[in-house]
C-alpha positions in Angstrom: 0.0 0.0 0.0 1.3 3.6 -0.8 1.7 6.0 1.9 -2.0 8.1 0.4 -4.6 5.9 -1.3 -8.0 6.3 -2.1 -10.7 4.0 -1.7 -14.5 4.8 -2.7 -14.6 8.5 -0.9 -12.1 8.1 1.8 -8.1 9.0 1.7 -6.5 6.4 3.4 -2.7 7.5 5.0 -0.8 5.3 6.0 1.3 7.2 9.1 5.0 6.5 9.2 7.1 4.4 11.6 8.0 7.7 13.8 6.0 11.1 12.8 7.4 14.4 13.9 8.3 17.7 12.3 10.8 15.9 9.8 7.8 14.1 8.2 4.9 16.5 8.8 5.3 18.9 6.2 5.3 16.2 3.7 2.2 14.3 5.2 0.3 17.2 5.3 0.5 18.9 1.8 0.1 15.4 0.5 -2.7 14.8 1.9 -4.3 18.5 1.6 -3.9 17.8 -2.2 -5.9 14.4 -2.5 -8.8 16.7 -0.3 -8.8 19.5 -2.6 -8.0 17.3 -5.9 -9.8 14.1 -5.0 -12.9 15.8 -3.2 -12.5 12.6 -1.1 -15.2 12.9 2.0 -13.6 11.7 4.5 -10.1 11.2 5.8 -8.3 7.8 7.7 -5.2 7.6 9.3 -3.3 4.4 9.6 -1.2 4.1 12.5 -0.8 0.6 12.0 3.2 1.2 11.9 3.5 4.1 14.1 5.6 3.9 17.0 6.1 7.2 17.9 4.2 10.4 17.3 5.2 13.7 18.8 3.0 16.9 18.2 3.6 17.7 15.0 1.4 14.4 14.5 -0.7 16.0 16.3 -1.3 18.9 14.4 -1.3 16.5 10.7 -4.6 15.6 12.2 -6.2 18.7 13.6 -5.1 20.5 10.0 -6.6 18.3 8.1 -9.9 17.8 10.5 -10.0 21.6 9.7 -9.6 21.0 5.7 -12.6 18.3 5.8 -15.0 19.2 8.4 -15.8 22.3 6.2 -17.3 19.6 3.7 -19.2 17.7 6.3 -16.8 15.0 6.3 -14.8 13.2 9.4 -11.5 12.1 10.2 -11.0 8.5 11.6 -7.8 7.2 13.0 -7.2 3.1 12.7 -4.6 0.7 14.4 -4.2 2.6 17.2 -1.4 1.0 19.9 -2.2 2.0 23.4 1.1 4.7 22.9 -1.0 6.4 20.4 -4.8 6.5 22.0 -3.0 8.3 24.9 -1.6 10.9 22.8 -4.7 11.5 21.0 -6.9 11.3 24.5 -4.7 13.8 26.0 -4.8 16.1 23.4 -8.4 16.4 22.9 -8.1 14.8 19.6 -10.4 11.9 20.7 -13.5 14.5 20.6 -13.0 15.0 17.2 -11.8 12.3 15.5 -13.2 8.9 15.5 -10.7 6.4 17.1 -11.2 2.9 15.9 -8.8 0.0 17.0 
């Protein structure tokens, strides 16, 4: 699997091994242009490899819940270790986006 896919109207990406600042810039504009380009409806992260996430993951997510909420769609996060779920719990994140494990 590439690290963006889409499948039916959702953009699947597939998070990295460790995401921080390094790799943030690069997630995010990707994945801004399958929104805009794509007019997918909603958006997945795959944390199925991650190991580490730092805030700048953090902020992948709440930038693009920004980008697709405007069109009415959600943002779902998928194979998430017990590391992850607490970052996303005590951030807030949780609220928002819809954690499934």
């Amino acid at each position: 699997m590439e690290d963006f896919q889409i499948i039916d109207n959702c953009l699947m990406v597939r998070m990295p091994k460790e995401v921080d600042h390094h790799l943030a810039s690069y997630i995010s504009e990707n994945a801004d242009h399958y929104i805009m380009e794509d007019e997918v409806e909603h958006v997945v992260f795959d944390f199925e490899d991650t190991r580490f996430m730092d805030s700048s993951g953090i902020g992948i997510i709440m930038g693009r819940y920004r980008k697709i909420a405007c069109f009415g769609g959600r943002v779902y996060a998928i194979h998430v270790d017990r590391q992850i779920r607490r970052i996303l719990d005590l951030s807030g994140l949780n609220k928002i986006v819809e954690v499934i494990s």
